[in-house]
C-alpha positions as CSV (number, residue, x, y, z in Angstrom):
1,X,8.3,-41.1,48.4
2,X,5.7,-40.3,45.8
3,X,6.7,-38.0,42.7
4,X,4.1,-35.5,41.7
5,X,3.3,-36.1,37.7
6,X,2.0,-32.6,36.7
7,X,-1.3,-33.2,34.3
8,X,-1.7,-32.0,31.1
9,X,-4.2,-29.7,32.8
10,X,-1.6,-28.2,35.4
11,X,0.9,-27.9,32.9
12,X,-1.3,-25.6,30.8
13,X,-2.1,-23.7,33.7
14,X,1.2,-22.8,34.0
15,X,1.8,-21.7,31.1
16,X,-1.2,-19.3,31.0
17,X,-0.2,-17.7,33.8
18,X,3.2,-17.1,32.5
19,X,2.0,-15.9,29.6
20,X,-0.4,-13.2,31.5
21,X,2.7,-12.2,33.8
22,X,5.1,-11.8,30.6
23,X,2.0,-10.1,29.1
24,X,1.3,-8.0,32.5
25,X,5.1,-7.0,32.1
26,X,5.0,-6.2,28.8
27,X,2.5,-3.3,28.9
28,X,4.2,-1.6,32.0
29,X,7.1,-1.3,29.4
30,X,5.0,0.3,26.8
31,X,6.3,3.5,25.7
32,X,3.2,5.4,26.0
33,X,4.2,8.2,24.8
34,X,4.7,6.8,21.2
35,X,1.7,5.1,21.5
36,X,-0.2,7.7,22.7
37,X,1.6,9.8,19.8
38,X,0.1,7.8,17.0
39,X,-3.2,7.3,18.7
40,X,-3.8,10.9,18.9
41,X,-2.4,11.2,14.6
42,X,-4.7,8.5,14.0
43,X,-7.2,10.0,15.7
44,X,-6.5,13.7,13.7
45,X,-6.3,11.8,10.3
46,X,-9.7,10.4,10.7
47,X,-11.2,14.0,11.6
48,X,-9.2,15.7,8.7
49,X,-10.5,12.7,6.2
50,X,-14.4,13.2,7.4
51,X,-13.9,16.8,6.4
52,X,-11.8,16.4,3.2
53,X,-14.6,13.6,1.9
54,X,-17.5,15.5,3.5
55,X,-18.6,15.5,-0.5
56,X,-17.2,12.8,-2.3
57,X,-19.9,10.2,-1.8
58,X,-23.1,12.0,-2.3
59,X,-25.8,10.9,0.4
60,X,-23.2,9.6,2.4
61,X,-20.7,11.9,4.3
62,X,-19.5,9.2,6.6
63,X,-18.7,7.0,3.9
64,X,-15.0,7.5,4.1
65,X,-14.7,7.8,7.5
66,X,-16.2,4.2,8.7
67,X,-14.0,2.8,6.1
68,X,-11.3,4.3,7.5
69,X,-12.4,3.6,10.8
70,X,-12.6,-0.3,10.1
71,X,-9.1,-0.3,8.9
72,X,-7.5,1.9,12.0
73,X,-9.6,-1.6,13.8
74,X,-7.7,-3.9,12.1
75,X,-4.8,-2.0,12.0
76,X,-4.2,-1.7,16.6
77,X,-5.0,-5.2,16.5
78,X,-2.1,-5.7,14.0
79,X,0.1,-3.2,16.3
80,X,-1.0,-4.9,19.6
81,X,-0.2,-8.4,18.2
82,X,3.5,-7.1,16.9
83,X,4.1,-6.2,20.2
84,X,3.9,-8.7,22.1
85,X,5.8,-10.9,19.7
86,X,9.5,-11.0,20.7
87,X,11.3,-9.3,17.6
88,X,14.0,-11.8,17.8
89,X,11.1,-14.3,16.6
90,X,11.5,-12.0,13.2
91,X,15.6,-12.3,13.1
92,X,15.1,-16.8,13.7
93,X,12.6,-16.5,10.5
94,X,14.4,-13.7,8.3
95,X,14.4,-16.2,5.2
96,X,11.1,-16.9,5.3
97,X,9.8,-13.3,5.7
98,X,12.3,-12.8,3.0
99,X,10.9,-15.9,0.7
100,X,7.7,-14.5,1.4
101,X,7.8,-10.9,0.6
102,X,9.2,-11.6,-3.3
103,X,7.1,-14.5,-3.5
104,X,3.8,-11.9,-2.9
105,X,5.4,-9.3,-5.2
106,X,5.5,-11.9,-8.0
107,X,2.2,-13.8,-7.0
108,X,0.7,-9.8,-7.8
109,X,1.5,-10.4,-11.0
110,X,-0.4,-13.1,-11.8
111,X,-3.4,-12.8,-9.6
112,X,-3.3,-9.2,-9.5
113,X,-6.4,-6.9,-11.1
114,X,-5.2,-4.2,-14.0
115,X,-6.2,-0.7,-12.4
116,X,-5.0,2.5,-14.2
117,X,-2.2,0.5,-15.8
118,X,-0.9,-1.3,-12.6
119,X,-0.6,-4.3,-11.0
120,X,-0.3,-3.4,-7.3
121,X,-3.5,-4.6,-5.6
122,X,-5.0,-8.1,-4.5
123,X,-8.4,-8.5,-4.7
124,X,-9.8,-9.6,-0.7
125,X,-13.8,-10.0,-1.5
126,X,-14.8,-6.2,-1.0
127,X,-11.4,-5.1,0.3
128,X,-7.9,-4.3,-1.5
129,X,-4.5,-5.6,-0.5
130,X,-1.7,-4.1,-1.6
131,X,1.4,-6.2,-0.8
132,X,3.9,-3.7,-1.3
133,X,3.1,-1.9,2.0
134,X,3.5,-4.8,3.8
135,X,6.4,-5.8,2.2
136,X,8.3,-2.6,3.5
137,X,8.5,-3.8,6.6
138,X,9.0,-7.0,6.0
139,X,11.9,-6.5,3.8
140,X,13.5,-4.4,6.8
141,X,13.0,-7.0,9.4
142,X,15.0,-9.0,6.6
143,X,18.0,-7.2,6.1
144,X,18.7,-6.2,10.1
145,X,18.7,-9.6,10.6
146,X,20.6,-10.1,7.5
147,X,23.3,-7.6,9.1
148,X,22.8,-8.7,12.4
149,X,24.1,-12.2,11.7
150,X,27.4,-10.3,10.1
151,X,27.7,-7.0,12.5
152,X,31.3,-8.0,13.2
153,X,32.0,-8.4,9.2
154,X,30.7,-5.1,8.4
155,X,33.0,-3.3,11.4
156,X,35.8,-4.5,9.4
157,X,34.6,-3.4,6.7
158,X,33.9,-6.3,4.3
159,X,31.8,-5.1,0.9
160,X,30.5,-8.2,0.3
161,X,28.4,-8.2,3.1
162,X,27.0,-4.4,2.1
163,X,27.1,-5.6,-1.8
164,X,24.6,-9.1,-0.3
165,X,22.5,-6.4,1.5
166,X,21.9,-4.3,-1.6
167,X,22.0,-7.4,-3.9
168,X,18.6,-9.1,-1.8
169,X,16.7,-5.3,-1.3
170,X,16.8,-5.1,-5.1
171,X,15.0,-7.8,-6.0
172,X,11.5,-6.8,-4.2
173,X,12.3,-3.0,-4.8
174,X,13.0,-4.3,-8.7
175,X,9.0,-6.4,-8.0
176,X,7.5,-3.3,-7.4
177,X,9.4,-0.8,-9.6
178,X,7.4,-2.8,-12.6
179,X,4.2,-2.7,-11.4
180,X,4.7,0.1,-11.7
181,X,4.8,1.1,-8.2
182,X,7.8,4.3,-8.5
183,X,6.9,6.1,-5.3
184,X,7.2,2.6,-3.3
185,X,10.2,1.2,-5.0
186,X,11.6,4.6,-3.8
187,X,10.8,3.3,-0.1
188,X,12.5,0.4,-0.3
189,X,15.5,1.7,-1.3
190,X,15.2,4.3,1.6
191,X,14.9,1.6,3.7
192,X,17.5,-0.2,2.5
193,X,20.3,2.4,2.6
194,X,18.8,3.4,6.3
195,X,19.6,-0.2,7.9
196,X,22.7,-0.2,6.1
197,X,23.7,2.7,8.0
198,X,22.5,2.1,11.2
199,X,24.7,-1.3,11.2
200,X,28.1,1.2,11.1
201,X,28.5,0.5,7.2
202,X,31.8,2.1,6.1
203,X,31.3,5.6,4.9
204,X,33.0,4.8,1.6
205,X,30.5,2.0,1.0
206,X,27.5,4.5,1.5
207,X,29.0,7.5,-0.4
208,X,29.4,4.7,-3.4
209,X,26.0,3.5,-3.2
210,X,24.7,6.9,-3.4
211,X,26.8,8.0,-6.2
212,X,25.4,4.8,-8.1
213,X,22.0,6.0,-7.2
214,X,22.4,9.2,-8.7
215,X,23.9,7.9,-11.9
216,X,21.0,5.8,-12.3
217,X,18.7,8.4,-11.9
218,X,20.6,10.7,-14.4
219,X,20.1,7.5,-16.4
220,X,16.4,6.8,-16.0
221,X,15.7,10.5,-16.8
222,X,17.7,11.9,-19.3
223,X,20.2,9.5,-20.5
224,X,18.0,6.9,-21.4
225,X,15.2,9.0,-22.7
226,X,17.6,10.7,-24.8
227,X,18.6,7.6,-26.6
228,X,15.3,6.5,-27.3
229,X,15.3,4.1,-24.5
230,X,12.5,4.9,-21.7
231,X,12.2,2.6,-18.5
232,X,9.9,4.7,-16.5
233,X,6.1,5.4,-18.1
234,X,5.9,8.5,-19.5
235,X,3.7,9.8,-17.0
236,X,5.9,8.9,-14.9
237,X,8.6,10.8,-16.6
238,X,6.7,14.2,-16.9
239,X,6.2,14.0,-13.1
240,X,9.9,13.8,-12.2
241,X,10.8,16.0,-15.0
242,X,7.8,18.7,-14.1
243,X,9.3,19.1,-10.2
244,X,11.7,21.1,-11.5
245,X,9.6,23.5,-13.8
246,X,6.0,23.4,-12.2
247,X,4.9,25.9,-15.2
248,X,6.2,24.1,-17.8
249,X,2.4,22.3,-18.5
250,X,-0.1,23.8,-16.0
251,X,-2.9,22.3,-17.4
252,X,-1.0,18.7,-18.0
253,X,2.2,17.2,-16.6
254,X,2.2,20.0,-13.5
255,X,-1.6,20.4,-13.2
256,X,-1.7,18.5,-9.7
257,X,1.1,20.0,-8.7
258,X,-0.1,23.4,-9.1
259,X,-3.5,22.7,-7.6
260,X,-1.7,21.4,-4.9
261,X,0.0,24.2,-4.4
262,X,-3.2,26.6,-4.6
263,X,-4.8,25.0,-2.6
264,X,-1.7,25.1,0.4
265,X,-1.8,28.6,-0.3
266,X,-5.5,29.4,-0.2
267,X,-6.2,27.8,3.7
268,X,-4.2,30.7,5.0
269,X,-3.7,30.5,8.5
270,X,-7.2,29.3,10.1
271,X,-8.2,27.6,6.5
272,X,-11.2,27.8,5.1
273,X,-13.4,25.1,6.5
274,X,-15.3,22.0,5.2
275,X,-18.0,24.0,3.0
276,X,-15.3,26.8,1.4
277,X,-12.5,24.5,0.9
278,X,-13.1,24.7,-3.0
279,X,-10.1,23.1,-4.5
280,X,-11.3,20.0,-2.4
281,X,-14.8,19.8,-2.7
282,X,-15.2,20.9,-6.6
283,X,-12.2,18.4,-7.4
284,X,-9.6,20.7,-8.7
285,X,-7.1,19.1,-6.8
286,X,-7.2,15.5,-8.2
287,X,-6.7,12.3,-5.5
288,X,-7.6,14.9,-2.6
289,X,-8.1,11.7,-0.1
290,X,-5.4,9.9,-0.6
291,X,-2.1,11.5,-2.7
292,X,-2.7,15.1,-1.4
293,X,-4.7,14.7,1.5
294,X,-1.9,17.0,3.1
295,X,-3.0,19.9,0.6
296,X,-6.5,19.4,2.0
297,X,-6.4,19.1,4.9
298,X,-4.0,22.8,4.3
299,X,-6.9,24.4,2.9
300,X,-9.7,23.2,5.0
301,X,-7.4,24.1,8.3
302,X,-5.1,26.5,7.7
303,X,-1.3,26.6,8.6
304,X,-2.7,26.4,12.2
305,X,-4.2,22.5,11.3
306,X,-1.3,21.4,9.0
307,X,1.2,22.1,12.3
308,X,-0.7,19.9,14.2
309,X,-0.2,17.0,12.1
310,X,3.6,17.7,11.5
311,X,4.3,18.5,15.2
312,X,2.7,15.0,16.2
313,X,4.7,13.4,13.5
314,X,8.0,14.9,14.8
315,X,6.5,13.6,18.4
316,X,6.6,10.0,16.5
317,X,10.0,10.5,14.8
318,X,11.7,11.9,18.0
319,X,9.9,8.3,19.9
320,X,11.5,6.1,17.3
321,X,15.1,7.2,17.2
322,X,14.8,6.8,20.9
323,X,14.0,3.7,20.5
324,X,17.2,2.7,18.4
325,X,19.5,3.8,21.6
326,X,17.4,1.5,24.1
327,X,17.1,-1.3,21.5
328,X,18.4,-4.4,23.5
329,X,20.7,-6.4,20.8
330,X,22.4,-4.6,16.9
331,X,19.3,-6.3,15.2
332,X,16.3,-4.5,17.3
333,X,18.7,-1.2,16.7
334,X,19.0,-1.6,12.7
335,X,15.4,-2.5,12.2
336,X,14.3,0.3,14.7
337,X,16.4,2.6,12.2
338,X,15.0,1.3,9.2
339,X,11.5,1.9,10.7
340,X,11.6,5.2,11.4
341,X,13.4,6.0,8.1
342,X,10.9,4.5,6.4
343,X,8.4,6.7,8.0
344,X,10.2,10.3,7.9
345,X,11.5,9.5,4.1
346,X,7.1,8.7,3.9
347,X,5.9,11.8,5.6
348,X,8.6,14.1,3.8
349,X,8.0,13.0,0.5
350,X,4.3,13.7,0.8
351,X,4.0,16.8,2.4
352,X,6.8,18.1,0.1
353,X,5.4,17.1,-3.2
354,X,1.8,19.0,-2.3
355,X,3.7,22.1,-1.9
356,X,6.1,21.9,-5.2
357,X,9.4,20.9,-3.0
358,X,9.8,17.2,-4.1
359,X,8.2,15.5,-7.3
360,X,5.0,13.9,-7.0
361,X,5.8,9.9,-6.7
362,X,2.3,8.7,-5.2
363,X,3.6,7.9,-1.4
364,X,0.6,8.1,0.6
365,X,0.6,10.4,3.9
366,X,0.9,7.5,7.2
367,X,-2.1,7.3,9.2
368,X,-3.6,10.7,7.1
369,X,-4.5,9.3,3.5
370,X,-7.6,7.2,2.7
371,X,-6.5,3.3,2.1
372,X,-6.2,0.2,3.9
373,X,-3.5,-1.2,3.4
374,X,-0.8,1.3,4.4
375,X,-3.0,2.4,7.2
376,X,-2.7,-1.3,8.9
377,X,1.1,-1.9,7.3
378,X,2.2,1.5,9.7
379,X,0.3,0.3,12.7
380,X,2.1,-2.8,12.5
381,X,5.4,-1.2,12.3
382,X,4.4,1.0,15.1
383,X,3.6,-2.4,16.9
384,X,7.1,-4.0,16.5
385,X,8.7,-0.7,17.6
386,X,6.7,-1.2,21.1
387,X,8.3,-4.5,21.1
388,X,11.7,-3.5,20.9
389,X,11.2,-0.9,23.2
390,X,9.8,-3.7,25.7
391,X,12.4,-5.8,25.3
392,X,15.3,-3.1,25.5
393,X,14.2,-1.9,28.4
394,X,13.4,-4.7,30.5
395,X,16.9,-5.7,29.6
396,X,17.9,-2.5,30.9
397,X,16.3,-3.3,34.2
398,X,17.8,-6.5,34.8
């Protein structure tokens, strides 16, 4: 009797095709109605940005656009590579994502170009990186693995597990709160809290980590300040301090602000268009592409244009929480949750500070607002959601 020796030819043979039927699998699981979300807000940002830069770049209306464009490329091939990676892959390397995230935050520091006072970018040849986007998601990969690996610690209620959790999500939240990066920092911590709670973290435990957080904002604000002692820049301060009296300095502290909130008010319902959207194209409203893209895209629409955009975000944010009841194992659940909070705290932020209901921090708008990095940072997080949706539903099936 003669044993068949596969060759190293065979072997790989094999192995392509199992990857192609895993692969094959894989997209029949897709939830395509996410997907098909996103694509179609990716799609509207890149319409409302050609309109809202129609004059920035003079000779050039496109200019914007074709960046844009370039990143959205990078950014589904990001997404589509996420989901076909198994997200327990993410759990088996948590310390090294970890390791890696504060070791970027730090290496921004020395390596990093001073714009405007910051350190927050990484210079890529023509392009910008700014780590801080991508370390969102990688810091909530982290910590619902983190959990994960103690779920049955945390049922019983143990605070050193939640005091561990808060201790590591400080340190690259701490990394970007010095660049200073506020509006970010203010992600993490969102995030943070949001896989904290999604792993069935005592109430008590949560209702003393956000009574901590408020004393510590009383602190940064007016405690602080009051003894001489200021943490935050003072811009930073007058922006926090001017959301709750937006007339205090109309033509200083509150002057974005209250263009922002013109300009909301003057697209009515139908907007006013490309050519008679004059708080956009005459720059009253400052960072028009990027921090109040929302306000823009408000006057140049209307009410009618700015619905769109938030109904196909709700589409997205309805997607994702279904997500975290199909997720296969308690990690794919807590990092689902930590996505999506991520993205809802992101959207609410930004669409409230353009119309005067929450303070102007510099989030940018996902998938709306000019820049690359955040643009391909979201994909990818939309990518890994697809994955755990895959997963949790071919488990499901079996």
């Amino acid at each position: 009797m003669v044993d068949y020796a596969p060759t190293r030819s065979s072997r790989a043979r094999r192995r392509a095709r199992r990857v192609e039927v895993e692969a094959s699998s894989l997209v029949r699981r897709v939830d395509w109605v996410l997907a098909s979300a996103v694509a179609a807000l990716v799609a509207y940002g890149l319409w409302a940005i050609g309109g809202i830069t129609h004059h920035d770049v003079a000779g050039k209306p496109s200019y914007y656009v074709v960046r844009q464009a370039t990143f959205v490329a990078v950014g589904v091939a990001a997404a589509i590579g996420a989901a076909l990676i198994d997200p327990a892959i993410y759990r088996r390397y948590g310390r090294l994502l970890y390791a890696g995230t504060v070791g970027l935050m730090a290496f921004v520091f020395l390596a990093g170009p001073v714009t405007r006072g910051s350190r927050r970018w990484l210079d890529l040849g023509p392009f910008r990186f700014q780590p801080s986007e991508f370390g969102k998601l990688l810091l909530v990969l982290f910590l619902a693995g983190f959990l994960a690996d103690r779920y049955k610690r945390i049922g019983e209620g143990d605070p050193r597990v939640t005091a561990a959790a808060i201790g590591l999500a400080v340190v690259p939240m701490g990394l970007v709160f010095v660049q200073p990066d506020f509006g970010t920092a203010l992600v993490y911590g969102v995030a943070a809290f949001a896989v904290l709670f999604v792993a069935c973290t005592r109430w008590i435990q949560l209702a003393a980590i956000a009574a901590v957080v408020f004393l510590v904002a009383l602190a940064l604000l007016w405690f602080l300040p009051a003894a001489g002692i200021h943490v935050l820049k003072p811009y930073q301060e007058d922006r926090l301090i001017g959301f709750t009296n937006p007339s205090k300095d109309p033509a200083g502290s509150t002057y974005n602000v209250n263009q922002s909130i013109t300009a909301v008010g003057a697209g009515g319902v139908r907007g006013r268009g490309v050519g008679g959207a004059t708080q956009t194209n005459l720059d009253y409203l400052p960072e028009h592409a990027t921090d109040f893209a929302f306000a823009s895209l408000a006057e140049q629409r209307g009410f009618l244009g700015a619905l769109v955009a938030l109904l196909l975000y709700l589409l997205v944010v309805w997607r994702g929480l279904r997500i975290i009841t199909l997720a296969r194992d308690s990690f794919s659940a807590i990092a689902a949750g930590g996505i999506v909070a991520m993205f809802l705290f992101e959207v609410f932020v930004n669409v409230g500070m353009t119309m005067g209901i929450a303070p102007i921090t510099g989030i940018p708008l996902p998938f709306v607002s000019v820049g690359g990095s955040s643009m391909i940072a979201n994909l990818a997080a939309v990518g890994v959601l697809l994955a755990i949706y895959g997963r949790g539903r071919g488990v499901r099936r079996s």
